[in-house]
TORDO-494711 format. One record per residue (C-alpha): residue in three letters; x, y, z. Coordinates in nm, 2 decimals. Layout:
<recs>
REC / ALA / X / Y / Z
...
</recs>
This chain:
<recs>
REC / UNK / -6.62 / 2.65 / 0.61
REC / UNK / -6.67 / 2.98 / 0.41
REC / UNK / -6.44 / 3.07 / 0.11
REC / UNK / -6.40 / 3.40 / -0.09
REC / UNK / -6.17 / 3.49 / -0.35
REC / UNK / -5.97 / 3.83 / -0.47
REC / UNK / -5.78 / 3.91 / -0.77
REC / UNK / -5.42 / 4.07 / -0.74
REC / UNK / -5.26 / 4.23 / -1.07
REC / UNK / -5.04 / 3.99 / -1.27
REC / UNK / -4.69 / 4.03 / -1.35
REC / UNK / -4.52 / 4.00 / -1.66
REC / UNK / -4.17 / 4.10 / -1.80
REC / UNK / -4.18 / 4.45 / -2.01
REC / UNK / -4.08 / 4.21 / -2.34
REC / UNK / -4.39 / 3.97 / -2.32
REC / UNK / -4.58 / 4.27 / -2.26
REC / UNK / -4.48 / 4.36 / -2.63
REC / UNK / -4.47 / 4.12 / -2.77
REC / UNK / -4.85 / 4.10 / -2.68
REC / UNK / -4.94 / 4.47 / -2.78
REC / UNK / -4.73 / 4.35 / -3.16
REC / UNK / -4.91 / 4.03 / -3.19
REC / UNK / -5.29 / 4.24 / -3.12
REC / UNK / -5.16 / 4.52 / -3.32
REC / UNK / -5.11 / 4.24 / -3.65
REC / UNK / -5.43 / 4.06 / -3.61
REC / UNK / -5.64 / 4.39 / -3.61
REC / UNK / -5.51 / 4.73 / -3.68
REC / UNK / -5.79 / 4.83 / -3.51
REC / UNK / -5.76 / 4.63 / -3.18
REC / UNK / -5.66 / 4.81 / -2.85
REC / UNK / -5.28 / 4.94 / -2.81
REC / UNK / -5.28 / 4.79 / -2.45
REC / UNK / -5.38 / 4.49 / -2.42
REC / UNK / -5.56 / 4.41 / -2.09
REC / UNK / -5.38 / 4.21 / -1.82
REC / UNK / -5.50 / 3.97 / -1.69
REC / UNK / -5.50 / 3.89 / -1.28
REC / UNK / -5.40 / 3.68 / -1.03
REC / UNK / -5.71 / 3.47 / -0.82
REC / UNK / -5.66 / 3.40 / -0.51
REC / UNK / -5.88 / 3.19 / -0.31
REC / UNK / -5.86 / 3.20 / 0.06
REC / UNK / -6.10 / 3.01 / 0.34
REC / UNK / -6.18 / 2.99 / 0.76
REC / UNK / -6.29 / 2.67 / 0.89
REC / UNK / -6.47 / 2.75 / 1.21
REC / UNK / -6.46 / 2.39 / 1.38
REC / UNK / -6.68 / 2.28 / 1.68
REC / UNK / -6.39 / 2.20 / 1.93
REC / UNK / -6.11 / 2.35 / 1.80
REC / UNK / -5.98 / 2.68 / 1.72
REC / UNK / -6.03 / 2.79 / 1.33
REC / UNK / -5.81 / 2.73 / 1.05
REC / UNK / -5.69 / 2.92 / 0.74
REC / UNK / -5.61 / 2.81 / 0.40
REC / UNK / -5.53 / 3.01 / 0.07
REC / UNK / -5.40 / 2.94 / -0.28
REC / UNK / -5.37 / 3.08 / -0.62
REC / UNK / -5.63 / 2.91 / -0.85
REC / UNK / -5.37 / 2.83 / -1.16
REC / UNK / -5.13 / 2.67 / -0.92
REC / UNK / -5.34 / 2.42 / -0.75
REC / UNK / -5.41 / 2.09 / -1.04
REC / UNK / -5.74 / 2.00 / -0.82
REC / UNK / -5.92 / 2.29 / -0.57
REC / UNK / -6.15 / 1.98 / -0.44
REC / UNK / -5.83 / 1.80 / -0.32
REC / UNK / -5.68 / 2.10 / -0.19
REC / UNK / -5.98 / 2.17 / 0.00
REC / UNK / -5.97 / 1.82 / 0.13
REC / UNK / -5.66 / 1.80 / 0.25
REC / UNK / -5.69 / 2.08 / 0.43
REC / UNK / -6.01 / 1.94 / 0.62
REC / UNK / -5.77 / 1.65 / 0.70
REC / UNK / -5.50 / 1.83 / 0.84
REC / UNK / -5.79 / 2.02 / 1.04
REC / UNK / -5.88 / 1.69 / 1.22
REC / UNK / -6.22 / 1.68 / 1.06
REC / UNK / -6.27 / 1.34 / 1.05
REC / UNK / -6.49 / 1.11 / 0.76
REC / UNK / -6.84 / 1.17 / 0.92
REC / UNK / -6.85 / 1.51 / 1.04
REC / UNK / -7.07 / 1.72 / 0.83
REC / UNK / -6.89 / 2.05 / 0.68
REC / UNK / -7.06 / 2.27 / 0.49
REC / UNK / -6.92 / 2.55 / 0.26
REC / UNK / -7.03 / 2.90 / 0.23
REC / UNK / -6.95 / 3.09 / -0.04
REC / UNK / -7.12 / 3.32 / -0.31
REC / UNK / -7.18 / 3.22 / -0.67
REC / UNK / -6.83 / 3.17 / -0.82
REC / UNK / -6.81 / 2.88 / -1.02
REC / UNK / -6.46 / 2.73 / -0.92
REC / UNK / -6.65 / 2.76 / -0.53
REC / UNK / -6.93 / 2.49 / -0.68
REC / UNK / -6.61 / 2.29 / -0.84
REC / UNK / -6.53 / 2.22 / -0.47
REC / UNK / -6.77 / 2.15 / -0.32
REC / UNK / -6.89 / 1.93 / -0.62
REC / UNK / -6.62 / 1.68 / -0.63
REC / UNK / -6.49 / 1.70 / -0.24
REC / UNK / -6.53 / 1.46 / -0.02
REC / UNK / -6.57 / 1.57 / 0.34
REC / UNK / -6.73 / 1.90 / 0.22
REC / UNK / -7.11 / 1.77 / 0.16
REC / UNK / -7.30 / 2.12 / 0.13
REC / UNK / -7.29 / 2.46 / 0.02
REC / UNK / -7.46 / 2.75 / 0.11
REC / UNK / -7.53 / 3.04 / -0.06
REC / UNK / -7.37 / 3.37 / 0.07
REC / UNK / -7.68 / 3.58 / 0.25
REC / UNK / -7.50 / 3.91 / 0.15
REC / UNK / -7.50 / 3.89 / -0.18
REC / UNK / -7.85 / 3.76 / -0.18
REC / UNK / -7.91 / 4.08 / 0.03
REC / UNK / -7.73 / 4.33 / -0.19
REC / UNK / -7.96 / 4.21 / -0.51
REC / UNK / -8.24 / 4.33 / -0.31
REC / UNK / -8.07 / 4.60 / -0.20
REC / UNK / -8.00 / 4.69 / -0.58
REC / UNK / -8.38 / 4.65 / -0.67
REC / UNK / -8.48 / 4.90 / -0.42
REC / UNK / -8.31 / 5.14 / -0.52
REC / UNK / -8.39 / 5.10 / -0.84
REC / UNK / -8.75 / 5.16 / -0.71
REC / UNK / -8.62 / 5.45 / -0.53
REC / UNK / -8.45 / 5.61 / -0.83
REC / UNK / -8.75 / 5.55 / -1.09
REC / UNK / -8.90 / 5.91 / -1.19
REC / UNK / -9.18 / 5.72 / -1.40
REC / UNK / -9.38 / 5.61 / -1.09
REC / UNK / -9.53 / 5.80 / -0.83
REC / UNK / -9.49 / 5.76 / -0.46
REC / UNK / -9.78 / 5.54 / -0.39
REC / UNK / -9.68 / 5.29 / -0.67
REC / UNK / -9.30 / 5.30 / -0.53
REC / UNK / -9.41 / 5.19 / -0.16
REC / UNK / -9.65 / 4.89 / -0.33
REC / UNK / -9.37 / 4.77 / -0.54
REC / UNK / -9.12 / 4.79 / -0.27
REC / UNK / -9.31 / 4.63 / -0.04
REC / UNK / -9.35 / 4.31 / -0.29
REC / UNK / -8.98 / 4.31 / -0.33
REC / UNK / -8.95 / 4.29 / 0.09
REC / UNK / -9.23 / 4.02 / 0.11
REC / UNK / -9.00 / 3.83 / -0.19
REC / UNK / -8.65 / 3.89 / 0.04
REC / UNK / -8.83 / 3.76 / 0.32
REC / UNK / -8.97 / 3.45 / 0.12
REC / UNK / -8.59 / 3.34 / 0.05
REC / UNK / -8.51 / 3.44 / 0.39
REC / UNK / -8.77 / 3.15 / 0.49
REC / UNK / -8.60 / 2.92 / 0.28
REC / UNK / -8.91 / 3.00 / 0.06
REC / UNK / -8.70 / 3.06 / -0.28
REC / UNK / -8.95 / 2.94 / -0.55
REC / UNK / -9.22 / 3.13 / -0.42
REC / UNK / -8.96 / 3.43 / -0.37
REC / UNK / -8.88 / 3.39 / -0.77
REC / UNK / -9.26 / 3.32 / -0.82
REC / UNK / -9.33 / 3.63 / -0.71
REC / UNK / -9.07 / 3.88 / -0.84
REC / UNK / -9.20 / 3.74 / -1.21
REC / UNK / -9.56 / 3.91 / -1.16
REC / UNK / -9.42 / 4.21 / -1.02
REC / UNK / -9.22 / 4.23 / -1.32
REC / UNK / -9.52 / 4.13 / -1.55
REC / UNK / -9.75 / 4.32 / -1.41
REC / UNK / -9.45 / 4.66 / -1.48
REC / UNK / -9.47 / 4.50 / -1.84
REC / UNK / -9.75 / 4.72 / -1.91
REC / UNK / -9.57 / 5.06 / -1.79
REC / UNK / -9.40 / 5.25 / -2.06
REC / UNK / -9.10 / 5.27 / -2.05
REC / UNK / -9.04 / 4.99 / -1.78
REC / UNK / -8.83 / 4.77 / -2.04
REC / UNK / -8.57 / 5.10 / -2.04
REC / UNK / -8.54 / 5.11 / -1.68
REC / UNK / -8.30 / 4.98 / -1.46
REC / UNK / -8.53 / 4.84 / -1.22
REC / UNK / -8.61 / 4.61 / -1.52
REC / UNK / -8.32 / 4.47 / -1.55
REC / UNK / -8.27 / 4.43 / -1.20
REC / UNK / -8.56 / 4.25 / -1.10
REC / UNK / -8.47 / 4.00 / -1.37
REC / UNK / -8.07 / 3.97 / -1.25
REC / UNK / -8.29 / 3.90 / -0.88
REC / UNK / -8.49 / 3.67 / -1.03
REC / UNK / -8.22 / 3.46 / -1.25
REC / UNK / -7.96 / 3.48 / -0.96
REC / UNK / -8.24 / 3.30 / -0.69
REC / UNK / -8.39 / 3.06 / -0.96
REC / UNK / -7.97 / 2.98 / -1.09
REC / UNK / -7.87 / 2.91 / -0.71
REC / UNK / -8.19 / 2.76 / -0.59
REC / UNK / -8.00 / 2.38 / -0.49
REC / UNK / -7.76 / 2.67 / -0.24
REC / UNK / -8.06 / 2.87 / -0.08
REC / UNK / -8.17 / 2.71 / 0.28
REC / UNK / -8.39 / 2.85 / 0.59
REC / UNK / -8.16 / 3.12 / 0.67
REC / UNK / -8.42 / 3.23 / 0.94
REC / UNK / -8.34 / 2.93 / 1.07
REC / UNK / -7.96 / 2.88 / 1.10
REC / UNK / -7.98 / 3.28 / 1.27
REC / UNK / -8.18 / 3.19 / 1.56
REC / UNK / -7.96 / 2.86 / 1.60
REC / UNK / -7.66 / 3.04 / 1.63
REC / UNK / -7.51 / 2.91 / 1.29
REC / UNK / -7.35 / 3.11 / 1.00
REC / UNK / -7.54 / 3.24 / 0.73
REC / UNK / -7.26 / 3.51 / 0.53
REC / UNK / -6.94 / 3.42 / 0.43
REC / UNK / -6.76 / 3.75 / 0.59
REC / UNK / -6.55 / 3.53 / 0.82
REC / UNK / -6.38 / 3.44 / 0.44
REC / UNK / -6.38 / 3.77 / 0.35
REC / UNK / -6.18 / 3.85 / 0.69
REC / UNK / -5.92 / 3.57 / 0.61
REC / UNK / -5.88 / 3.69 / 0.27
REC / UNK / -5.78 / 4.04 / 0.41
REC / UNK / -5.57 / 3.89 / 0.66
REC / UNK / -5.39 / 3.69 / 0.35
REC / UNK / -5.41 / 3.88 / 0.14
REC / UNK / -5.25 / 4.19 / 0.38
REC / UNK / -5.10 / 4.50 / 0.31
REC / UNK / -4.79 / 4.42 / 0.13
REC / UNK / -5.03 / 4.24 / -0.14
REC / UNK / -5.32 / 4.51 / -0.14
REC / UNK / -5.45 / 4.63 / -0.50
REC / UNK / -5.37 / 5.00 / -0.38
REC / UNK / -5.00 / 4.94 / -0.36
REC / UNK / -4.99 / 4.84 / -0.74
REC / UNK / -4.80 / 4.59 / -0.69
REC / UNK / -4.77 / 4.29 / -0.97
REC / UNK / -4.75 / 3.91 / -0.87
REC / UNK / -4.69 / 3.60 / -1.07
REC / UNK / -4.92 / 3.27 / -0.99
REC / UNK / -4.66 / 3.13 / -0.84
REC / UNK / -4.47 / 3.39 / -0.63
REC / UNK / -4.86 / 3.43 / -0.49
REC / UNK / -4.93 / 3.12 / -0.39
REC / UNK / -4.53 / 3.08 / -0.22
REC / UNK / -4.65 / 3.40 / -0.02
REC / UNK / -4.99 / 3.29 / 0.06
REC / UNK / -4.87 / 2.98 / 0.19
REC / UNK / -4.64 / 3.14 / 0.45
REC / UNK / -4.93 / 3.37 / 0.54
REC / UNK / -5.15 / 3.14 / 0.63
REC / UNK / -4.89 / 2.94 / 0.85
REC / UNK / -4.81 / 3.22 / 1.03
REC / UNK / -5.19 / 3.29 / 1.11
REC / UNK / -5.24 / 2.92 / 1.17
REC / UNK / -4.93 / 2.93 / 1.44
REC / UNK / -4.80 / 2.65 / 1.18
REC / UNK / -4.47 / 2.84 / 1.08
REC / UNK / -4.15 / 2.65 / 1.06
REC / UNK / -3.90 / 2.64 / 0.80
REC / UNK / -3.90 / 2.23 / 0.75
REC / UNK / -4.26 / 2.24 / 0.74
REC / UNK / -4.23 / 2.50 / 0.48
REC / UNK / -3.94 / 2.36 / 0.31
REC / UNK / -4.19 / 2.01 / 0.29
REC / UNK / -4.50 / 2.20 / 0.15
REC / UNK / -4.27 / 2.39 / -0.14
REC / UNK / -4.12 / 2.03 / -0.25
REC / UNK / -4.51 / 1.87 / -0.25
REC / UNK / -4.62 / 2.18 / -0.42
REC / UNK / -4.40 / 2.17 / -0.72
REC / UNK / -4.46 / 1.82 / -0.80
REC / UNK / -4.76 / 1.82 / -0.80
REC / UNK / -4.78 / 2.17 / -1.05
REC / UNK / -4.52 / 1.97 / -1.25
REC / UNK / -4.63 / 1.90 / -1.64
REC / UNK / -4.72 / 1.50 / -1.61
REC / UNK / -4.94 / 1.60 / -1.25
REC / UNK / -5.14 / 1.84 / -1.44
REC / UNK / -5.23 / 1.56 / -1.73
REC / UNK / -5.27 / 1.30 / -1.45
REC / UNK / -5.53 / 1.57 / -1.29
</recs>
């Protein structure tokens, strides 16, 4: 199962608008004229099962009282059954570990490989871009930060975070090192591994064995969900709810689900349980 998310630009009437620009304007005559909007998250998943063909799902965040439950019910409609293992990839994003956390079919997560590879990637560069060091120190450090991407490729990730620290200490004593911004991202590298360390697995491993290690299949349904008509470049504004309505008939479409009683069924369900006493129940 891997899971992504993307953010679409909220709508709200013209009046609310200002009323929110007045109400900012009052409490500081120096605060912003605009105030910023805030956005639309929608999360969207693939289940790649064993036997049968793969599944999507999609919702807006605000609009579901329990993303565990959603997430289980979903499984359940998929046929998984009590004992079959699933495991969830997905990057960092906290409402991702939410899921997981309190789901029940859903019994490990794995973190994303390609954003674990673009921290790297980030460092490098960094390496690359430093005018301070000359070209024999650059190869040595960027060799240390390959033998550390390799490390957590192993499913080695202390030893990875181990060894990013002395390569930072030992750039402690360069001038000028704390002002860089290979600085500060060798320590975003080694925070993000050491934070996520319970996610990291053999990812060496699950390659050769055929398994997924990225979460790009999500990232795929999410752009198949979330499709032209709702793309960021056609600045186009959506409510929670008109979102989630449209998501929903996206992702029975795709699924080969459509049908307007089954529709007609899952827009009843859905507003009851978004209604005010299923929120306090949740």
């Amino acid at each position: 199962m891997s899971v992504d998310s993307a953010w679409l630009s909220f709508s709200s009437s013209p009046k609310s608008r200002k009323a929110a620009r007045d109400l900012a304007e009052l409490k500081s005559p120096w605060a912003q004229k605009l105030t910023r909007d805030r956005h639309v998250n929608i999360v969207a998943g693939r289940a790649t099962l064993a036997d049968r063909t793969p599944r999507l799902y999609a919702y807006v965040h605000k609009m579901v009282p329990s993303a565990p439950a959603r997430l289980d019910q979903f499984l359940f409609a998929s046929g998984v059954a009590p004992d079959e293992r699933v495991t969830v990839i997905s990057d960092d994003a906290g409402e991702f570990g939410k899921a997981v956390d309190g789901n029940q079919l859903a019994r490990g997560r794995i973190l994303d490989w390609f954003h674990i590879a673009m921290k790297f990637k980030a460092a490098k560069n960094s390496v690359l871009g430093s005018q301070t060091m000359e070209p024999h120190e650059r190869i040595a450090v960027e060799i240390e930060i390959d033998h550390a991407k390799w490390l957590v490729w192993h499913g080695k990730s202390r030893q990875s975070v181990f060894r990013i620290k002395a390569l930072d200490a030992t750039l402690l004593a360069r001038e000028g090192y704390v002002h860089s911004t290979l600085y500060w991202n060798l320590r975003r590298l080694y925070f993000y591994i050491g934070h996520n360390a319970g996610t990291l697995v053999n990812y060496a491993m699950r390659y050769h064995k055929g398994l997924p290690i990225s979460s790009s299949i999500a990232e795929s349904a999410v752009n198949l969900v979330v499709s032209h008509r709702m793309a960021k470049r056609q600045q186009m504004r959506w409510t929670d709810e008109g979102a989630h309505c449209l998501a929903q008939v996206r992702v029975a479409v795709l699924n080969e689900e459509f049908s307007v009683k089954k529709l007609v069924g899952l827009t009843e369900t859905s507003a009851v349980a978004n209604s005010p006493n299923a929120r306090r129940a949740a």
